[in-house]
PyMOL Python script that loads the backbone (N, CA, C, O; Angstrom):
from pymol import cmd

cmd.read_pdbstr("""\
ATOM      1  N   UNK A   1      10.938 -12.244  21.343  1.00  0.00           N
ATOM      2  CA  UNK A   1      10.079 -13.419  21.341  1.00  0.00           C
ATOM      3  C   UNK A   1      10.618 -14.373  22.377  1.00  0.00           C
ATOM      4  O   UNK A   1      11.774 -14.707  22.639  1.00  0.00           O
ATOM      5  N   UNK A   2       9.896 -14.587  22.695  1.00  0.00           N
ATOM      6  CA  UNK A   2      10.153 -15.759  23.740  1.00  0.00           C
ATOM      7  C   UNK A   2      10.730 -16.947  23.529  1.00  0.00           C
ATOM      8  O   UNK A   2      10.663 -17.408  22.389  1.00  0.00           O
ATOM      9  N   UNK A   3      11.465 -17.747  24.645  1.00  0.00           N
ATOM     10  CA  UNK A   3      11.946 -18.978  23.739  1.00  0.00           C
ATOM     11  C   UNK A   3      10.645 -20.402  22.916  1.00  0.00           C
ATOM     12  O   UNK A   3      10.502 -21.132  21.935  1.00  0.00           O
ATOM     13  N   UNK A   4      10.041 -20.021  24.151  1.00  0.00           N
ATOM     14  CA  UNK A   4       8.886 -21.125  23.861  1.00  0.00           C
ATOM     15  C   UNK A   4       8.344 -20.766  22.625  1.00  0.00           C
ATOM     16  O   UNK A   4       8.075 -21.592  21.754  1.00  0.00           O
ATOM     17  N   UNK A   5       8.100 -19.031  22.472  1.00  0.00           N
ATOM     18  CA  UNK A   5       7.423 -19.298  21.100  1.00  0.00           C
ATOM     19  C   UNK A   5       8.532 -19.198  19.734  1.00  0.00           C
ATOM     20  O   UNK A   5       8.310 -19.304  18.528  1.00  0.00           O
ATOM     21  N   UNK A   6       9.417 -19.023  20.264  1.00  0.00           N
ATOM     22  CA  UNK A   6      10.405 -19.208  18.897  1.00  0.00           C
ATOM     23  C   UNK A   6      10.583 -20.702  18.854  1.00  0.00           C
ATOM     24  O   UNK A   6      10.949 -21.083  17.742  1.00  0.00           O
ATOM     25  N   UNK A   7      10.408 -21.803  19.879  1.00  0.00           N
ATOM     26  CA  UNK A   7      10.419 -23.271  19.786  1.00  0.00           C
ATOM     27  C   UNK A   7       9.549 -23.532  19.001  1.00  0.00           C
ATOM     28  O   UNK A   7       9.995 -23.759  17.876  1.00  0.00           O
ATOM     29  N   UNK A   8       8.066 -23.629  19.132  1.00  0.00           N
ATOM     30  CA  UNK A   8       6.795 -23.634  18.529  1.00  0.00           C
ATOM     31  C   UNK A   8       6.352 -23.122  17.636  1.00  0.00           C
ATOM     32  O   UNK A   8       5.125 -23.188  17.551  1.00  0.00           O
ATOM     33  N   UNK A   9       7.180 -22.301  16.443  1.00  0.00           N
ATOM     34  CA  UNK A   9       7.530 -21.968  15.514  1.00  0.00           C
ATOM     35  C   UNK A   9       8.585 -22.218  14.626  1.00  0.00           C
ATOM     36  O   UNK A   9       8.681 -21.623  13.553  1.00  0.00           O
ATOM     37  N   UNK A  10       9.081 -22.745  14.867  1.00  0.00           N
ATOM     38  CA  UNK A  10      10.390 -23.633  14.566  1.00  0.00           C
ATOM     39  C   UNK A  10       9.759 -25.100  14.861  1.00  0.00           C
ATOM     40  O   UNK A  10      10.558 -25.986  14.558  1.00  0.00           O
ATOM     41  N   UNK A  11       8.626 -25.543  15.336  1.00  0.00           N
ATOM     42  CA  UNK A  11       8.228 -26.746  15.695  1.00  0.00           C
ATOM     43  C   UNK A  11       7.090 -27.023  14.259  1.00  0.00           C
ATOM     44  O   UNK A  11       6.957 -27.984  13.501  1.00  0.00           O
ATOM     45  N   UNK A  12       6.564 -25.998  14.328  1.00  0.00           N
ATOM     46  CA  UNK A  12       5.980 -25.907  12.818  1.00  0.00           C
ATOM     47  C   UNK A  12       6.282 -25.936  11.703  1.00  0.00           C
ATOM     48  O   UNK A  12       5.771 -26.737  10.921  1.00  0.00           O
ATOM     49  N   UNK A  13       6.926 -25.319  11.457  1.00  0.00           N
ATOM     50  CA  UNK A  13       8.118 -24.803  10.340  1.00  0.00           C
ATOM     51  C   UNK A  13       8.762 -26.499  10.122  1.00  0.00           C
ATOM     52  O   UNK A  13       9.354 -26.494   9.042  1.00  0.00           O
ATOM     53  N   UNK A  14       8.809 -27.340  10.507  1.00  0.00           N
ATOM     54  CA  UNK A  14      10.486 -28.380  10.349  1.00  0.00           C
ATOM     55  C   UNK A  14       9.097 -29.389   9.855  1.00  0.00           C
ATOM     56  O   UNK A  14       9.216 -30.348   9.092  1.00  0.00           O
ATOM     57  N   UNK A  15       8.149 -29.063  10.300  1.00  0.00           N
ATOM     58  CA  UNK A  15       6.626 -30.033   9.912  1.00  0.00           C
ATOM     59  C   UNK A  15       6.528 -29.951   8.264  1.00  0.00           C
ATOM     60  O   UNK A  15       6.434 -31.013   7.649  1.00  0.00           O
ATOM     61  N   UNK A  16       6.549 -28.612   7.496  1.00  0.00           N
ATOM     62  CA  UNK A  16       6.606 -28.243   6.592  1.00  0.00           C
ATOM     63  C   UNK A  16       7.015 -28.952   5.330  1.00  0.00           C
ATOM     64  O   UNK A  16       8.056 -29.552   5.599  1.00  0.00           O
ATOM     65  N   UNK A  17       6.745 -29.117   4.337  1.00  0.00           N
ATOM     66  CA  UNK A  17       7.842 -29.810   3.163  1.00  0.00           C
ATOM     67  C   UNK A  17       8.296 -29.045   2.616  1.00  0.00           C
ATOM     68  O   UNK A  17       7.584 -28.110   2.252  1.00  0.00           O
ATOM     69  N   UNK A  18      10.066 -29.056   2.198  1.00  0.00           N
ATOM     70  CA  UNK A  18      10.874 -28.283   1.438  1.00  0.00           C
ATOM     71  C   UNK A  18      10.388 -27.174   0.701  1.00  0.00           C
ATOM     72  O   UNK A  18      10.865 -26.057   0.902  1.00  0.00           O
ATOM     73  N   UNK A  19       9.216 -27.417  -0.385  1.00  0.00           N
ATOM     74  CA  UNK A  19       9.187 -26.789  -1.202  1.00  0.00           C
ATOM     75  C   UNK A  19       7.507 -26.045  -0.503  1.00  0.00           C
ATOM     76  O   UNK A  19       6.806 -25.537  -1.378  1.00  0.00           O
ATOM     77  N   UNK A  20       7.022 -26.006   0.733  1.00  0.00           N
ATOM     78  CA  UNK A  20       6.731 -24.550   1.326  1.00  0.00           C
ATOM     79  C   UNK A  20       6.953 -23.753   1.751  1.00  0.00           C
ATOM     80  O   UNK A  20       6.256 -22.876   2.262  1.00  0.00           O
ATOM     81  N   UNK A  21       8.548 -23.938   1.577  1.00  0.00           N
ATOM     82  CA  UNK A  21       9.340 -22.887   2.206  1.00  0.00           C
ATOM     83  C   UNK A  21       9.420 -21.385   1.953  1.00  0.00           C
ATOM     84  O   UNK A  21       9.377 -20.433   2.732  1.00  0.00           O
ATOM     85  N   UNK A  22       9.578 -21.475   0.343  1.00  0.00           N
ATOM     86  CA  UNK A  22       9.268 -20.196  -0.503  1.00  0.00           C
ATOM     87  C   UNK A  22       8.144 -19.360  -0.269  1.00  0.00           C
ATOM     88  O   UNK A  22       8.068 -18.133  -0.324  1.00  0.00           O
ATOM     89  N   UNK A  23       7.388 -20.108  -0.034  1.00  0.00           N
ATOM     90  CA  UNK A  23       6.005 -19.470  -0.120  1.00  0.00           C
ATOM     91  C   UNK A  23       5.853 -18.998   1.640  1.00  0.00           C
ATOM     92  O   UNK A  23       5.091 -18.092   1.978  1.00  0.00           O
ATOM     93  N   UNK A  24       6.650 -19.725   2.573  1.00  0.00           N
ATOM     94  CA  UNK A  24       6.569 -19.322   4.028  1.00  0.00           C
ATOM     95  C   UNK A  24       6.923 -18.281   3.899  1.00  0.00           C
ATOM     96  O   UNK A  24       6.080 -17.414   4.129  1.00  0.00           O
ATOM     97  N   UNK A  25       8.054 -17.911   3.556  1.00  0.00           N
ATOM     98  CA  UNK A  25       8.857 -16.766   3.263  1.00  0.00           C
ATOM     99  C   UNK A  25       8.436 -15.472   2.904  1.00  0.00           C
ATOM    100  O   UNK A  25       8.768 -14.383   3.372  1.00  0.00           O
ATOM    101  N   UNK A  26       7.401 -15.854   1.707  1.00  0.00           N
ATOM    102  CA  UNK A  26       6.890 -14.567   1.296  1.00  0.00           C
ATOM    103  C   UNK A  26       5.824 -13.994   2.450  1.00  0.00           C
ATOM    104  O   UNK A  26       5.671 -12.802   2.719  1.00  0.00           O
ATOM    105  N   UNK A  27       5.225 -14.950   2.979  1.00  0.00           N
ATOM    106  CA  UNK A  27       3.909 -14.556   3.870  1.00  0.00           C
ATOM    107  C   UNK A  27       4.777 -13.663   5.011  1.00  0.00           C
ATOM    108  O   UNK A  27       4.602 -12.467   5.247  1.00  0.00           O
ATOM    109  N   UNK A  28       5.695 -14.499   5.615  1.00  0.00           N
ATOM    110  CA  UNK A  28       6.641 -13.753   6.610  1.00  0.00           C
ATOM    111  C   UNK A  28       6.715 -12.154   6.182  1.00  0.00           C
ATOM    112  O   UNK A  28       6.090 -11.117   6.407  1.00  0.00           O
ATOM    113  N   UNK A  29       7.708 -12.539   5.530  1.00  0.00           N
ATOM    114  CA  UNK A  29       7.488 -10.830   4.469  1.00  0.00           C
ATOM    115  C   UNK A  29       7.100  -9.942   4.003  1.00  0.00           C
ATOM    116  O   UNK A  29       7.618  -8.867   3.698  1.00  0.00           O
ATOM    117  N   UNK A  30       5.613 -10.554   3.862  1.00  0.00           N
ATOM    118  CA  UNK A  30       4.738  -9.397   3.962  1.00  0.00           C
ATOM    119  C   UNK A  30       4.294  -9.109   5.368  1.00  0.00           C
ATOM    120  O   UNK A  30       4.087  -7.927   5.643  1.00  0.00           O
ATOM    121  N   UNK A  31       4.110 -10.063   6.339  1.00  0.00           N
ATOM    122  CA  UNK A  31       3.467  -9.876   7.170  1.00  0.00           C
ATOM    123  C   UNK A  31       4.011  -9.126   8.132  1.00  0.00           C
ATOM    124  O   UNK A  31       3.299  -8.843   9.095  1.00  0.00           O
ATOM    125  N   UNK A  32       5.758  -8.513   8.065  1.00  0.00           N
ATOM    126  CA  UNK A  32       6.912  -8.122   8.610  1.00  0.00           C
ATOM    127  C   UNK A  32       6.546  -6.702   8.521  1.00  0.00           C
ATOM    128  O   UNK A  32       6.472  -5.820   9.377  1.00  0.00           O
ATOM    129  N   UNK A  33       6.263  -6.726   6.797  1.00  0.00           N
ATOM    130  CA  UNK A  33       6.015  -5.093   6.098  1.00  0.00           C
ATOM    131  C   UNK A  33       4.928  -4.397   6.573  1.00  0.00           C
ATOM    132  O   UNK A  33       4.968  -3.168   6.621  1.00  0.00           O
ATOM    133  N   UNK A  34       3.431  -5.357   7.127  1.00  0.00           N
ATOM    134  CA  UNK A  34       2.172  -4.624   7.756  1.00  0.00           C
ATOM    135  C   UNK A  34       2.469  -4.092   8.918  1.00  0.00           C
ATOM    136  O   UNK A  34       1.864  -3.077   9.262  1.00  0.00           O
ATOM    137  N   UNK A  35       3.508  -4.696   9.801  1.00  0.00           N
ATOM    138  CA  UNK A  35       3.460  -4.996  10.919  1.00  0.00           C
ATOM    139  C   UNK A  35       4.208  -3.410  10.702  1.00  0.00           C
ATOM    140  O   UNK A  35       3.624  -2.505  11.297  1.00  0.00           O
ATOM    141  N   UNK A  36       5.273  -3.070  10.011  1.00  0.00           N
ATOM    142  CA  UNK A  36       6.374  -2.120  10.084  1.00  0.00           C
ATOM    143  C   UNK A  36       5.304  -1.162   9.486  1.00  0.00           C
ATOM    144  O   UNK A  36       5.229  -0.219  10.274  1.00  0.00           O
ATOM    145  N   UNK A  37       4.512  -0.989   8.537  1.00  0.00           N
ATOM    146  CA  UNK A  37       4.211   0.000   8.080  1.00  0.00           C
ATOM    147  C   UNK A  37       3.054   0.395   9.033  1.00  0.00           C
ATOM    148  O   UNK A  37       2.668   1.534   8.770  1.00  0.00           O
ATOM    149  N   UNK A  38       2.334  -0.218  10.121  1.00  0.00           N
ATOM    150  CA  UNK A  38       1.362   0.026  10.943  1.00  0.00           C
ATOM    151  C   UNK A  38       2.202   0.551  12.012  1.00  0.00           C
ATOM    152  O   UNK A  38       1.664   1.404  12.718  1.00  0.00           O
ATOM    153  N   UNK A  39       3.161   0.293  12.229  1.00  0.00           N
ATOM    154  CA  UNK A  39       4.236   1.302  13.269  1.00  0.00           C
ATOM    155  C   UNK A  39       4.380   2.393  12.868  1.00  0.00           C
ATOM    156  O   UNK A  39       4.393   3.340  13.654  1.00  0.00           O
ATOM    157  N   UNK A  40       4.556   2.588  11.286  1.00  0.00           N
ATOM    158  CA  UNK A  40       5.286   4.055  10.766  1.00  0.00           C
ATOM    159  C   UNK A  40       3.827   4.881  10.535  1.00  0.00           C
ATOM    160  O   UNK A  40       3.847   6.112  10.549  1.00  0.00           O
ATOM    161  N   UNK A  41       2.742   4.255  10.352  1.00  0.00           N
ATOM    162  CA  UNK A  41       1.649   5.005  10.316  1.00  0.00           C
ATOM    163  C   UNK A  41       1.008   5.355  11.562  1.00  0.00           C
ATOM    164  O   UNK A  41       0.114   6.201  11.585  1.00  0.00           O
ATOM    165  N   UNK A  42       1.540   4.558  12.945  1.00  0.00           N
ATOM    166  CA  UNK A  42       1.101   5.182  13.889  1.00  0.00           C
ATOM    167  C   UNK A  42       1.652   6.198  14.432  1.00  0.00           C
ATOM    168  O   UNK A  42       0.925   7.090  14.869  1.00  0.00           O
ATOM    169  N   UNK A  43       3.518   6.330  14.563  1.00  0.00           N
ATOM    170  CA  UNK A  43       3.922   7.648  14.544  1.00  0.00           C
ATOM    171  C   UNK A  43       3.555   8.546  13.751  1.00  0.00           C
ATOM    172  O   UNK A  43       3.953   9.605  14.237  1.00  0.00           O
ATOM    173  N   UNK A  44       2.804   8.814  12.417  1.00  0.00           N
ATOM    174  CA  UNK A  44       2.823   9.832  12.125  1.00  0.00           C
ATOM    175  C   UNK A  44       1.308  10.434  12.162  1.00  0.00           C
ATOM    176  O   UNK A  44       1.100  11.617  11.889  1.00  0.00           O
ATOM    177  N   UNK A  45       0.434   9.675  12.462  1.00  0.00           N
ATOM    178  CA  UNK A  45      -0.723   9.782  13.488  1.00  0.00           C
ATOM    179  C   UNK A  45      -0.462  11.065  14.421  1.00  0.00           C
ATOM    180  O   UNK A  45      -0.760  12.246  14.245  1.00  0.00           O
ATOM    181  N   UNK A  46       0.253  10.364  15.560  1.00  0.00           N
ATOM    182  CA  UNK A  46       0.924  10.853  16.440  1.00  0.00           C
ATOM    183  C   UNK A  46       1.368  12.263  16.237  1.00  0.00           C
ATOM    184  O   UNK A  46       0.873  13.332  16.593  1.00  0.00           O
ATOM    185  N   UNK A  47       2.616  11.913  15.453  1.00  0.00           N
ATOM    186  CA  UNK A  47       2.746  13.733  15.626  1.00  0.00           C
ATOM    187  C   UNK A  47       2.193  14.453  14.536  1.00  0.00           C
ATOM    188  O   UNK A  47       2.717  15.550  14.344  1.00  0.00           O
ATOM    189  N   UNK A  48       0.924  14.005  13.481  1.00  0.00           N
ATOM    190  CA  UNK A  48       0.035  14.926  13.366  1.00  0.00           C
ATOM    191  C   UNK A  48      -0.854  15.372  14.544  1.00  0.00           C
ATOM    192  O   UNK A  48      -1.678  16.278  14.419  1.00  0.00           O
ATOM    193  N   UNK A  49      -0.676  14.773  15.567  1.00  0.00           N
ATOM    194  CA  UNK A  49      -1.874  14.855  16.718  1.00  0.00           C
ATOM    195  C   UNK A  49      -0.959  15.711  17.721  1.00  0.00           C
ATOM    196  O   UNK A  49      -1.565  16.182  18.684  1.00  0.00           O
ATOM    197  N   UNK A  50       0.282  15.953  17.640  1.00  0.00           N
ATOM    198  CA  UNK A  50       1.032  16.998  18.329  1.00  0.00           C
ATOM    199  C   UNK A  50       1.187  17.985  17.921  1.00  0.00           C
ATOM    200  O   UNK A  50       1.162  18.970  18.660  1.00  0.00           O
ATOM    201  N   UNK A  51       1.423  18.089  16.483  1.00  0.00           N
ATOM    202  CA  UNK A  51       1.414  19.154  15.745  1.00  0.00           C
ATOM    203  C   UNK A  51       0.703  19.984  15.908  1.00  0.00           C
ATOM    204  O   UNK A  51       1.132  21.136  15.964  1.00  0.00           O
ATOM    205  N   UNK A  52      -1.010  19.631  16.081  1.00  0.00           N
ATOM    206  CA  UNK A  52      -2.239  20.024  15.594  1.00  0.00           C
ATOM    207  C   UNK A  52      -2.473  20.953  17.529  1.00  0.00           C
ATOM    208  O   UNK A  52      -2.839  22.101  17.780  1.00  0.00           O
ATOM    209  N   UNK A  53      -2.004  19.637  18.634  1.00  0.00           N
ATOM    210  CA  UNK A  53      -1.945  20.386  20.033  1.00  0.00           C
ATOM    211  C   UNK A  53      -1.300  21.812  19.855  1.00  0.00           C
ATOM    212  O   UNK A  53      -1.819  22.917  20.010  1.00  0.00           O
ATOM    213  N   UNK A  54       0.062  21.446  19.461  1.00  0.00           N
ATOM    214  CA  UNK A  54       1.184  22.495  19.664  1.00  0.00           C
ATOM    215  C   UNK A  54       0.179  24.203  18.760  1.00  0.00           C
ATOM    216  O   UNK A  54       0.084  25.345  19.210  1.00  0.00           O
ATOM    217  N   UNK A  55      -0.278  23.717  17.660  1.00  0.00           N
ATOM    218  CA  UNK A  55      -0.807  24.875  17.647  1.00  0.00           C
ATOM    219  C   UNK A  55      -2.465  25.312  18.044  1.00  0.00           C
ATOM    220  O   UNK A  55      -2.975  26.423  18.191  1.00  0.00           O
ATOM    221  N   UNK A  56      -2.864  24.356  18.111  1.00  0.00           N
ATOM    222  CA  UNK A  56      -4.031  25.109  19.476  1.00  0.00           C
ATOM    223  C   UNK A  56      -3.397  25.763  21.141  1.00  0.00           C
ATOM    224  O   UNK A  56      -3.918  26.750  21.662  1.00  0.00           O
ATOM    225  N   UNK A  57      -2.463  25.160  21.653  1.00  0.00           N
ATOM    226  CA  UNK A  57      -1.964  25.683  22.668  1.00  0.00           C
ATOM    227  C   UNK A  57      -0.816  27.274  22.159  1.00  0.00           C
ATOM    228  O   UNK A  57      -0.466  28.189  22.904  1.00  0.00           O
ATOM    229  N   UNK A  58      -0.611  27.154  21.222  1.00  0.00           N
ATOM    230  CA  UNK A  58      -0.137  28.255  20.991  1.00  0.00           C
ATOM    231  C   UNK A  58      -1.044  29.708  20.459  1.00  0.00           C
ATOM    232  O   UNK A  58      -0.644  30.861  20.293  1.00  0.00           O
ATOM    233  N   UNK A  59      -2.212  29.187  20.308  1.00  0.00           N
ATOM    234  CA  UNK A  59      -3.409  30.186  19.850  1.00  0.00           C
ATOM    235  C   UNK A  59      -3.745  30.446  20.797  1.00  0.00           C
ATOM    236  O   UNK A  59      -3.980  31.642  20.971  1.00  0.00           O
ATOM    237  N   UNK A  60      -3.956  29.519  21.913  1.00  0.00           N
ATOM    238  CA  UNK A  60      -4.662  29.870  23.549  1.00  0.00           C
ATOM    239  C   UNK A  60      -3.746  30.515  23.949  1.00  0.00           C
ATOM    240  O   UNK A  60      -4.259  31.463  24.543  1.00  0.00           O
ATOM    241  N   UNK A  61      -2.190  30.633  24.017  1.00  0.00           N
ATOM    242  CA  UNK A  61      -1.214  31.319  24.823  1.00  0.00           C
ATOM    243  C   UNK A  61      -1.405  33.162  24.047  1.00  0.00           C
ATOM    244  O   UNK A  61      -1.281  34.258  24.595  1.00  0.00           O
ATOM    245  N   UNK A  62      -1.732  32.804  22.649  1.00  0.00           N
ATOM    246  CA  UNK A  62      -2.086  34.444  22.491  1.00  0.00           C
ATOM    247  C   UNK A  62      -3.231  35.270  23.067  1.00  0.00           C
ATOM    248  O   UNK A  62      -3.243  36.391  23.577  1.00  0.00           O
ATOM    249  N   UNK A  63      -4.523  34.064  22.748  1.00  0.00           N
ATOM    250  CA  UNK A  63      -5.965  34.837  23.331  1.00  0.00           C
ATOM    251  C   UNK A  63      -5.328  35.358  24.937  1.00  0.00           C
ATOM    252  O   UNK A  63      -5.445  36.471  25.449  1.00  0.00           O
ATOM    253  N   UNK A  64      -4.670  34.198  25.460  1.00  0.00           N
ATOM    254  CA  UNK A  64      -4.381  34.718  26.950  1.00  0.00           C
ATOM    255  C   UNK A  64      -3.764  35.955  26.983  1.00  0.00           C
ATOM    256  O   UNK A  64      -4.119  36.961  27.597  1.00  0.00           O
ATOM    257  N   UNK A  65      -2.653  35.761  26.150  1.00  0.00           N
ATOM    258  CA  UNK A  65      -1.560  37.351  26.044  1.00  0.00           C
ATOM    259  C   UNK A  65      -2.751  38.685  26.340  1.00  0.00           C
ATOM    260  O   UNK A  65      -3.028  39.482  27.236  1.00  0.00           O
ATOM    261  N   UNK A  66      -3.312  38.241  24.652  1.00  0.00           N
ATOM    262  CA  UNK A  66      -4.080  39.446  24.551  1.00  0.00           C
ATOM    263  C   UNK A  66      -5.269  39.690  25.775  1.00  0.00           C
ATOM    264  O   UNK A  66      -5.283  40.852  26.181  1.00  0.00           O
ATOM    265  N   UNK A  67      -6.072  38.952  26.294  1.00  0.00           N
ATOM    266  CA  UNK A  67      -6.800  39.496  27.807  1.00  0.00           C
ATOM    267  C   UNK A  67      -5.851  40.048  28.634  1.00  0.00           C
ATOM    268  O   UNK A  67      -6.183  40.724  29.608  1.00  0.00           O
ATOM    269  N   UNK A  68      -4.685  39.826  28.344  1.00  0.00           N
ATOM    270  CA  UNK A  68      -3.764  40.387  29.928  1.00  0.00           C
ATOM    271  C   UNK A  68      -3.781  41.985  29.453  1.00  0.00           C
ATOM    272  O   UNK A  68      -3.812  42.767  30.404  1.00  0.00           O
ATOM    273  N   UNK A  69      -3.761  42.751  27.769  1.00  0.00           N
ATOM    274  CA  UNK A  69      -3.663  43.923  27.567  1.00  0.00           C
ATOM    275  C   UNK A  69      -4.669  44.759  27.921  1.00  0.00           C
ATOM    276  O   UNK A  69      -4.568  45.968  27.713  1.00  0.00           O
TER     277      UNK A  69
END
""", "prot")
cmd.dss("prot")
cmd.show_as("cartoon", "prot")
cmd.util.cbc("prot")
cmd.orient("prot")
């Protein structure tokens, strides 16, 4: 993050009264967990989508085999 926007977040935040803090916290927290679990669901996107290559290219490397007989 940048400094400016870690300033301007911290510029917000100090605006705040004490006791929204708790509740900042939780939103952070979840919003940490979407952020992480939309990463871990895009790798595995991913290498279902390699997986799925690796064996179509390995079916084409047989059809090929077999025309060469």
């Amino acid at each position: 993050m940048s400094g400016s926007n870690q300033q301007a977040l911290l510029d917000e935040v100090r605006e705040l009264p004490p006791e929204a803090f708790l509740n900042l916290l939780t939103i952070v927290r979840l919003f940490k967990e979407s952020v992480l679990w939309q990463s871990r669901q895009a790798a595995l996107t991913l290498n279902e989508e390699f997986s799925q290559w690796d064996q179509l290219s390995d079916e084409a490397l047989v059809e090929f085999e077999k025309s060469l007989s």
